[in-house]
Structures are given as structure tokens and as C-alpha cells.
C-alpha positions as CSV (number, residue, x, y, z in Angstrom):
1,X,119.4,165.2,144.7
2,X,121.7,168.1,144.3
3,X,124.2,167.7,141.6
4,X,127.0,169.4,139.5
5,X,125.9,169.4,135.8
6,X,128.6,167.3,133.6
7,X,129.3,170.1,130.2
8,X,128.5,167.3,127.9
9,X,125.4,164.6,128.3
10,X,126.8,161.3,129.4
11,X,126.0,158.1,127.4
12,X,124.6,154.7,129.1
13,X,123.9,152.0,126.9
14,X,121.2,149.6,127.8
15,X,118.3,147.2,127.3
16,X,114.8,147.8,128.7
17,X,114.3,144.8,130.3
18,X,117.9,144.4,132.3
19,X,117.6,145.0,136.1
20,X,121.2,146.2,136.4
21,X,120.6,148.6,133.5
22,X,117.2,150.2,136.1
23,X,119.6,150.7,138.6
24,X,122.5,152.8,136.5
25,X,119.2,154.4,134.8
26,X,117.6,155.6,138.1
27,X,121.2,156.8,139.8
28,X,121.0,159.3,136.5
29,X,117.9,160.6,136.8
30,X,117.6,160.9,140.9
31,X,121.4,163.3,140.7
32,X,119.5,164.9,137.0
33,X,122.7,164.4,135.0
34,X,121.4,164.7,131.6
35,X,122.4,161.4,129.5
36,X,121.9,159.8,125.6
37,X,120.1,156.5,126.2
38,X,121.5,153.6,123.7
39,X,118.8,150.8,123.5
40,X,121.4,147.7,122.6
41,X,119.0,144.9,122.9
42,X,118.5,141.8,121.4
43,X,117.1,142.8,117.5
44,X,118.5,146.8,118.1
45,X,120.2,148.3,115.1
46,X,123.1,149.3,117.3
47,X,124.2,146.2,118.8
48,X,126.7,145.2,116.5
49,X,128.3,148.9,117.0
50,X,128.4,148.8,120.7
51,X,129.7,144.9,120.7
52,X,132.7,146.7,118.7
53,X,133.2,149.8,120.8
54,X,133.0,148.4,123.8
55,X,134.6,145.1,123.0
56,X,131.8,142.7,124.4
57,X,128.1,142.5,125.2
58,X,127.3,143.5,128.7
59,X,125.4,146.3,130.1
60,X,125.4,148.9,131.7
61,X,128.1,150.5,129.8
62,X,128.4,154.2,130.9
63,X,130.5,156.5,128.6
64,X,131.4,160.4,130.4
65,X,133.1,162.4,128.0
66,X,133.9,164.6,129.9
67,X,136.4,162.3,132.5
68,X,136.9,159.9,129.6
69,X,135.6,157.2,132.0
70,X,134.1,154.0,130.8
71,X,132.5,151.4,132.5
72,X,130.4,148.4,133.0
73,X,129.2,147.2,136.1
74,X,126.0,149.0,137.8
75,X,127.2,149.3,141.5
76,X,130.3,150.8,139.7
77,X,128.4,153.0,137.6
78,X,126.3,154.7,140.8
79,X,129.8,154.9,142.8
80,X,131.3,156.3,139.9
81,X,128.1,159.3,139.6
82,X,127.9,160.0,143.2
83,X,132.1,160.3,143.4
84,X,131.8,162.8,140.3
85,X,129.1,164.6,139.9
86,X,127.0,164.6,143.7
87,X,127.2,167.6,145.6
């Protein structure tokens, strides 16, 4: 789908194997808004730095630098695209 492009890549943190995570993943990729992917799973290296930036353990968590939005919450996350950056 058409899209504006955000200036800076937006960041989603995630595990593989979390459904909700697939659907925040896929909103992404079908408007192309180029994003860093954060792997926080169970044994991942950057767990323990996302538990303390984001203040707990859930995912989704979608960072936009460029609105300063963060979020959790996958229906929230694909409102929150298609509201900002869907043409």
C-alpha cells in the first residue's frame, strides 16, 4: 500500500514466535515503512535492556522517532501506522 516514508526507520521490538508481534510485523511491511527489528526473546541479549526502557516485558513495543510515540499493543500499533504514515 501507498505510504508516506517516516525520515527515520521506526523500531518494533519483538519475538519470533509471538502472534501479536506477526501482526505489528506485517502492518510494516504491507504500508513499506522501513523499521529496526529487536529480537527480545526468551535467552536474547537485549532483553534485559528493553525490560528497562520500556519498563515491562510485553511485545509489540513500537518506537517512532520521529512522533516520539511509544506503544504496546498490536491493534494499536496498526491504527497508529495507518493514522500516520498511510496515504
Amino acid at each position: 500500500r501507498a505510504s508516506r516514508p517516516p525520515e527515520q526507520p521506526l523500531e518494533l521490538y519483538s519475538f519470533e514466535a509471538s502472534p501479536f508481534c506477526r501482526i505489528a510485523r506485517e502492518a510494516l511491511c504491507t504500508l513499506e515503512i522501513p523499521y529496526v527489528l529487536h529480537n527480545v526473546g526468551k535467552g536474547s541479549a537485549n532483553r534485559a535492556a528493553f525490560r528497562e526502557r520500556s519498563g515491562r516485558m510485553q511485545v509489540p513495543w513500537l518506537v517512532d522517532p520521529n512522533t516520539g510515540v511509544e506503544m504496546f499493543e498490536s491493534a494499536d500499533i496498526v491504527t497508529y501506522l495507518e493514522e500516520t504514515y498511510a496515504a
